[in-house]
C-alpha positions in Angstrom: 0.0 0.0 0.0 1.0 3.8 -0.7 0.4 5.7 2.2 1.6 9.1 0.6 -0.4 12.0 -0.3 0.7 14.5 -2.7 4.4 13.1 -2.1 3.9 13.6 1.7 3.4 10.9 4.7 2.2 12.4 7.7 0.1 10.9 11.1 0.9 11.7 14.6 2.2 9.9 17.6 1.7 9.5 21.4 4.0 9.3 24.4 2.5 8.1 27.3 4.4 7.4 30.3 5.5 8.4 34.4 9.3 8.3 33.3 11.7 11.6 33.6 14.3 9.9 32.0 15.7 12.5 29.6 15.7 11.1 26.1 12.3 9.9 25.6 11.3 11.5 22.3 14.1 10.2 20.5 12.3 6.9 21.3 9.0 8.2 19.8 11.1 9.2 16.8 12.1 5.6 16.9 8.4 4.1 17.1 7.3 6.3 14.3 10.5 5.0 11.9 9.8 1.3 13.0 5.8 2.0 12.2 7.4 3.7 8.6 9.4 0.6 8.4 7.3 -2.1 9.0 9.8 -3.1 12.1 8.8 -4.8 15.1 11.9 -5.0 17.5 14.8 -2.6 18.3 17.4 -2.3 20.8 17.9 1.2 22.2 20.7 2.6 24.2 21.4 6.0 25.3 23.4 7.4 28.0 20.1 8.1 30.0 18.4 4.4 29.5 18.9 1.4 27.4 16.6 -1.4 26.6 14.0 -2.7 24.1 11.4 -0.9 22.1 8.6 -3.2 20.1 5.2 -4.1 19.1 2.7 -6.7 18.4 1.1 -4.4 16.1 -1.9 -4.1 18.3 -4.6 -0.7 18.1 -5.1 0.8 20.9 -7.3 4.3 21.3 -5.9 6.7 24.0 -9.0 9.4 24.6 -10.1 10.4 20.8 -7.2 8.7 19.0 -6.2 5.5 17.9 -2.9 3.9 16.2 -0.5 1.0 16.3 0.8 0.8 19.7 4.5 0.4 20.7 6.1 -0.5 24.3 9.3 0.6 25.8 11.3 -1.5 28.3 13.9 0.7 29.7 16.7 0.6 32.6 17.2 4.1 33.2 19.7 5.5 35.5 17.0 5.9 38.0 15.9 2.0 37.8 13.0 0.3 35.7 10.8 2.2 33.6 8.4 1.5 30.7 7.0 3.7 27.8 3.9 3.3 25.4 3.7 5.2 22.3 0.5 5.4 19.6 1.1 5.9 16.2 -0.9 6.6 13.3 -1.1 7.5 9.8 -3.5 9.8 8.0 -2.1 9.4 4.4 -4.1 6.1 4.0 -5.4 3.3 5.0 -2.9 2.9 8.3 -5.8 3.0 10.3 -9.2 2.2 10.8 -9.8 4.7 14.0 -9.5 8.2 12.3 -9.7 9.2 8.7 -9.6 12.7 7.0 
């Protein structure tokens, strides 16, 4: 499928999480490449946390807005700490909970 419009592929994405590791959007940039590129695993490492990010390309909606949901398992260098991210496309048929 070609989820571009007029050359452009745009969505949005969702952190949701009680971390304050510093850091954390880099791993929703991460979540929104591995939803571009059909991934469903990567290691991530900073110098704040390091761990796993994935998904089991489950939908989940999170008030008014859906999209493919990724997890976060992270030691950080304040212990243990988890992340969930939504993402979703608008340039097609990505998803089935919000269509313009």
């Amino acid at each position: 499928m070609n989820f571009e419009h007029m050359g452009i592929r745009w969505g949005y994405a969702f952190l949701r999480t009680t971390s304050h590791a510093p850091g954390l959007e880099d791993l929703l940039v991460q979540a929104v490449e591995m939803y571009l590129m059909g991934e469903e695993e990567r290691n991530v490492k900073t110098s704040n946390y390091e761990g796993k990010l994935y998904t089991q390309r489950r939908h989940e909606i999170l008030g008014g807005f859906g999209g493919q949901r990724f997890d976060a398992e992270l030691e950080t260098t304040q212990g243990r700490d988890s992340a969930t991210f939504l993402v979703n496309e608008q340039t097609g048929a990505g998803s089935g909970f919000s269509r313009n």
